[in-house]
C-alpha positions as CSV (number, residue, x, y, z in Angstrom):
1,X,90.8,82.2,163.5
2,X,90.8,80.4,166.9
3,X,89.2,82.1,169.4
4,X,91.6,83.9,172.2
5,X,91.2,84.0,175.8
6,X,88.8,86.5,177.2
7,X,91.6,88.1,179.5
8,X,93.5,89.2,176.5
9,X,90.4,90.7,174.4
10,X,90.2,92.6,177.1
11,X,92.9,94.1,178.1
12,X,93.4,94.9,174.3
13,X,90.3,96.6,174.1
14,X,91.1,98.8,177.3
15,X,94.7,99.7,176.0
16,X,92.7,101.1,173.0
17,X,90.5,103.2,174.9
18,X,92.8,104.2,177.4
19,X,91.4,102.7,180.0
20,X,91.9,101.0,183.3
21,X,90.2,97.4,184.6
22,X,88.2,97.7,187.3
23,X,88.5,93.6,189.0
24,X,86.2,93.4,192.3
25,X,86.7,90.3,194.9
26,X,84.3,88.3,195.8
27,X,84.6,85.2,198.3
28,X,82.4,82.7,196.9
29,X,79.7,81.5,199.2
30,X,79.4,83.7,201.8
31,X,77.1,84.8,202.8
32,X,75.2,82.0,200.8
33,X,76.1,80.9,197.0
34,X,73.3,82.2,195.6
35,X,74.1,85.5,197.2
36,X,77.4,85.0,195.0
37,X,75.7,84.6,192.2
38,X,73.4,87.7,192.4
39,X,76.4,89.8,193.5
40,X,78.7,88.6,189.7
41,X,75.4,89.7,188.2
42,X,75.0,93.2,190.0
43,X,79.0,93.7,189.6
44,X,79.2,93.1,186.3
45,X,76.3,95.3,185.6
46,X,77.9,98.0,187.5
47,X,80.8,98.0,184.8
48,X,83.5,95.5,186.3
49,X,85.8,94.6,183.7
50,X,86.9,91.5,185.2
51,X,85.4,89.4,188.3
52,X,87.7,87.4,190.9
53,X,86.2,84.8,193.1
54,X,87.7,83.5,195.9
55,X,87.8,80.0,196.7
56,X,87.7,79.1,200.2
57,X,90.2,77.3,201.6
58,X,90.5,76.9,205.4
59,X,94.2,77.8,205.9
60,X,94.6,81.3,203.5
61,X,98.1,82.1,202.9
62,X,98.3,85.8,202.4
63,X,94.7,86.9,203.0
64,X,93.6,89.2,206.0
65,X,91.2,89.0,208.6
66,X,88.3,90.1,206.5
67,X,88.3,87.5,204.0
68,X,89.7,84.4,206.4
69,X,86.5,85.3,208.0
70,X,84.5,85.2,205.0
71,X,86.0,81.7,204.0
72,X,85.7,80.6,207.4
73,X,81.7,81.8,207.1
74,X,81.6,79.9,203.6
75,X,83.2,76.6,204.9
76,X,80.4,76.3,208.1
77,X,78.0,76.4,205.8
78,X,79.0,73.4,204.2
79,X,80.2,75.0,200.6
80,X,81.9,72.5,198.4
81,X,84.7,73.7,195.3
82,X,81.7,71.9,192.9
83,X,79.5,74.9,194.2
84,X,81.7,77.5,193.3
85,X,82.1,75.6,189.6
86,X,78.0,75.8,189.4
87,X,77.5,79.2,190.3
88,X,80.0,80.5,187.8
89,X,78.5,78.1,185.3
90,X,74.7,79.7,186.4
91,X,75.9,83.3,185.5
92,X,78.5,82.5,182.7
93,X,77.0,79.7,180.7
94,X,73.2,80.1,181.1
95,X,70.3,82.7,180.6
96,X,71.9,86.4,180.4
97,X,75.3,85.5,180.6
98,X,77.7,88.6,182.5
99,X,79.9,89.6,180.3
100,X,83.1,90.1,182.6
101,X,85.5,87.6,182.3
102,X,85.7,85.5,185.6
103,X,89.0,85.1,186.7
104,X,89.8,82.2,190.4
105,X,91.7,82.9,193.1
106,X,92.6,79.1,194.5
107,X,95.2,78.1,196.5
108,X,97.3,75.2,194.8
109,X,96.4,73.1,198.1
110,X,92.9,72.9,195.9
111,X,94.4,72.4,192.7
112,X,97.0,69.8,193.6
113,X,93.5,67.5,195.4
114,X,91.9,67.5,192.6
115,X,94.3,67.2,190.2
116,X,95.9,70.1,187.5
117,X,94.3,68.5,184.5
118,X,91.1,67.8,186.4
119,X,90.9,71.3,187.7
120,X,91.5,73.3,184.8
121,X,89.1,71.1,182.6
122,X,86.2,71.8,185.1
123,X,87.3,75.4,185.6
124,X,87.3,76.3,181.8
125,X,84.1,74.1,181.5
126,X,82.2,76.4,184.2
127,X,83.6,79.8,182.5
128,X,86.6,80.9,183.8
129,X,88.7,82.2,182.1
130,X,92.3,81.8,184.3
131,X,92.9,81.9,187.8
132,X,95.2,83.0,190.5
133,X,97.3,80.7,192.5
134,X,98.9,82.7,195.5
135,X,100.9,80.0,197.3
136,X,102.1,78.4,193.9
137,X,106.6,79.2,194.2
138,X,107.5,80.0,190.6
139,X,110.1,77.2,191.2
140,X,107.5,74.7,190.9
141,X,104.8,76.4,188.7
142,X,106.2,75.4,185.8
143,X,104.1,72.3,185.1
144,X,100.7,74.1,185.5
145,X,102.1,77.1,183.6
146,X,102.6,74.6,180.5
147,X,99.5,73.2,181.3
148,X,97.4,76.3,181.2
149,X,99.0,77.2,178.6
150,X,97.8,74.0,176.6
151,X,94.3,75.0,177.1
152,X,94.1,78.7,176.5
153,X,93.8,79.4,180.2
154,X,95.4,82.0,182.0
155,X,97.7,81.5,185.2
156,X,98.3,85.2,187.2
157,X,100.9,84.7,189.9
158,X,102.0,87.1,192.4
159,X,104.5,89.6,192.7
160,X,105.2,91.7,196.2
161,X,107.5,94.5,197.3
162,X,109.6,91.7,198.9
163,X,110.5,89.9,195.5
164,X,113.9,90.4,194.1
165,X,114.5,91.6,190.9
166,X,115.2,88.4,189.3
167,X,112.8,86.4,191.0
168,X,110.4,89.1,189.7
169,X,111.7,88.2,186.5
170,X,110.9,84.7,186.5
171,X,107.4,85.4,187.9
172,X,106.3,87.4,184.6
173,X,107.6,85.3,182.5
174,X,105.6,82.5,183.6
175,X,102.7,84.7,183.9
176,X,99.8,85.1,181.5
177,X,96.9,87.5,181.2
178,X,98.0,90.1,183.8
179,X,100.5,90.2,186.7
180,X,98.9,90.2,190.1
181,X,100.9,93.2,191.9
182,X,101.1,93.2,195.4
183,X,100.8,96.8,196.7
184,X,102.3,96.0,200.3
185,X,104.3,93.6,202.2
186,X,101.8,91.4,204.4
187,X,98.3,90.2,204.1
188,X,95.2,91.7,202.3
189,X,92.5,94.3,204.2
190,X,92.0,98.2,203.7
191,X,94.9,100.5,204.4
192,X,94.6,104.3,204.7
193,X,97.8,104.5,202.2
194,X,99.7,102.7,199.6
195,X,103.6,102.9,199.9
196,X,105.0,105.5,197.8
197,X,107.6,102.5,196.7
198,X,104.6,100.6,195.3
199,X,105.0,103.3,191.8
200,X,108.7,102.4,191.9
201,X,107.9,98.6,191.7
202,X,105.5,99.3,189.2
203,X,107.9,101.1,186.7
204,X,110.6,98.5,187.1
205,X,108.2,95.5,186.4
206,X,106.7,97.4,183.3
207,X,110.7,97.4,181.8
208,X,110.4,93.8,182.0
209,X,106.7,93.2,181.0
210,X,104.1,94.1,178.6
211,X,101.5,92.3,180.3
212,X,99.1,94.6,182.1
213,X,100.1,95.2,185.7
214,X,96.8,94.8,188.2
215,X,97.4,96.1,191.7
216,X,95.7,94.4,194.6
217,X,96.3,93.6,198.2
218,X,94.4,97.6,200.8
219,X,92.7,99.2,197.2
220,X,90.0,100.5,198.7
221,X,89.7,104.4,198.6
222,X,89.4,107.1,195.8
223,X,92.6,108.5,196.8
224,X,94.7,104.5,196.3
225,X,93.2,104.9,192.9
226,X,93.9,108.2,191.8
227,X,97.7,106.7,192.6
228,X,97.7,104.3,190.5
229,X,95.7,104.9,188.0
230,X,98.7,106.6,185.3
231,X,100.8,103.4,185.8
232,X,98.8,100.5,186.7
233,X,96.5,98.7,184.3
234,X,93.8,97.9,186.9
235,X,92.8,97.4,190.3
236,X,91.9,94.9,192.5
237,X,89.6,95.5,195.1
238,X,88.9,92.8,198.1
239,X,88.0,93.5,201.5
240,X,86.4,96.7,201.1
241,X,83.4,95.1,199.3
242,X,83.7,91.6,201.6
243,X,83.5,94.1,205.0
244,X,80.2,95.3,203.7
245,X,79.2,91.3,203.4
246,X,80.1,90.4,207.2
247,X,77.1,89.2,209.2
248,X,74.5,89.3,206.1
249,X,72.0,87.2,206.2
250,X,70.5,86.3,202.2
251,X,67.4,87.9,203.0
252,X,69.4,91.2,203.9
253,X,71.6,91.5,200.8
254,X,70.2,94.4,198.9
255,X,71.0,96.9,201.8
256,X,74.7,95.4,201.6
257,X,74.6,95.6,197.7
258,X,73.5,99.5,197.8
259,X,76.5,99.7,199.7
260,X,79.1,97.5,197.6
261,X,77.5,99.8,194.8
262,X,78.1,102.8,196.2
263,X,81.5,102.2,197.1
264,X,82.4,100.3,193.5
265,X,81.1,103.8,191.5
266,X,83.2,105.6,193.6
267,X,86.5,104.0,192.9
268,X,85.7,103.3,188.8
269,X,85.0,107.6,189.0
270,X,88.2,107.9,190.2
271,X,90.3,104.5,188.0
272,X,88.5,106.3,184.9
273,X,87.3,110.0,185.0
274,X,87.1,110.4,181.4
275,X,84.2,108.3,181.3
276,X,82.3,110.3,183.2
């Protein structure tokens, strides 16, 4: 049998065990890209069922102030999109290899430089297993869609409170491995609570979809999670671990990673008691 994409194993495996996926954020490259490195590794030994990386990218359509300024840190430092390719490679393709799936955030602005064919070749060739592609309008993400497709690489687009019904439609359909569920109108950063529409939009999109539903965009306290956690299949979580990143130096990233681990056991406690 051919082999399937890692995405899909394991969202079939959590549907067995009733349970949800746990996808941290990391921007890659700040504060260095060996730091980013290190981190995947201590994420994914914490549990995380699927790892995001963020590709900077100097003008970020939907991200907050917390990770602009961690692209921004990134870019000054001179990091290149080959980088991000070899650090993924380093912790996906050599010695110990994590076992989360690694899944890009890239705006199409990348993509479209470097070409679709060329990008998705070198993306699945580091380890990734999809990627996210916020700014792509499903008007016009049908060629890469086919593409991905193609190559057994999944393409997670984005749907937001703001998106009609039939739009929304279109979205999912063109969607593989999970929809990306946007839990607010407006940028990413913490938020003290999720809208109480956001369960609304989550039970209309799951009468139209069986792919897992994956909320991002302010996840960031026990409470967002115990919210979600009956309808969604996972949970995204960005700035909360990025904030704990700002103005660390790579000498001084254990005292930041006792922190991203204390906050990252907190919220998978709460996403899956049972497996307490």
């Amino acid at each position: 049998m051919p082999a399937t994409n890692a995405i899909d194993d394991l969202f079939r495996r959590l549907r067995l065990s009733r349970e949800k996926a746990f996808i941290p954020f990391l921007a890659a490259g700040d504060p260095d890209i060996a730091s980013t490195a290190k981190l995947i590794r201590e994420l994914d030994s914490l549990g995380s069922h699927l790892i995001e990386i963020g590709f900077p990218f100097s003008d970020p359509i939907a991200d907050g102030p917390v990770i602009q300024a961690s692209y921004s840190r990134a870019l000054d430092r001179g990091l290149k999109l080959d980088d991000v390719f070899h650090c993924v490679e380093e912790v996906k393709l050599k010695a110990s290899p994590v076992a989360a799936p690694i899944i890009g955030m890239a705006s199409y602005s990348l993509i479209f430089r470097k070409g679709q064919n060329a990008f998705l070749d070198r993306a699945i060739g580091a380890g990734f297993s999809g990627v996210i592609v916020p700014d792509l309008p499903v008007e016009e993400a049908g060629p890469l869609a086919k593409l991905a497709a193609a190559k057994d690489f999944r393409l997670i687009l984005l749907v937001t409170p703001t998106t009609p019904p039939k739009r929304a439609e279109r979205i999912v359909k063109l969607s593989t491995g999970f929809v990306y569920c946007v839990s607010v109108a407006g940028i990413t950063g913490e938020r003290d609570r999720l809208p109480d529409e956001l369960l609304e939009q989550l039970r209309r999109l799951r009468t139209i979809t069986d792919l897992p539903l994956c909320v991002g965009f302010g996840i960031s306290k026990p409470a967002h999670v115990q919210m979600l956690r009956e309808i969604a299949d996972g949970i995204i979580v960005g700035s909360a671990i990025v904030r704990r990143l700002e103005g660390v130096r790579p000498e001084g990233l254990d005292q930041a990673i006792g922190q991203i681990r204390e906050l990252v056991r907190g919220l998978q406690r709460a996403l899956n008691p049972s497996k307490e």
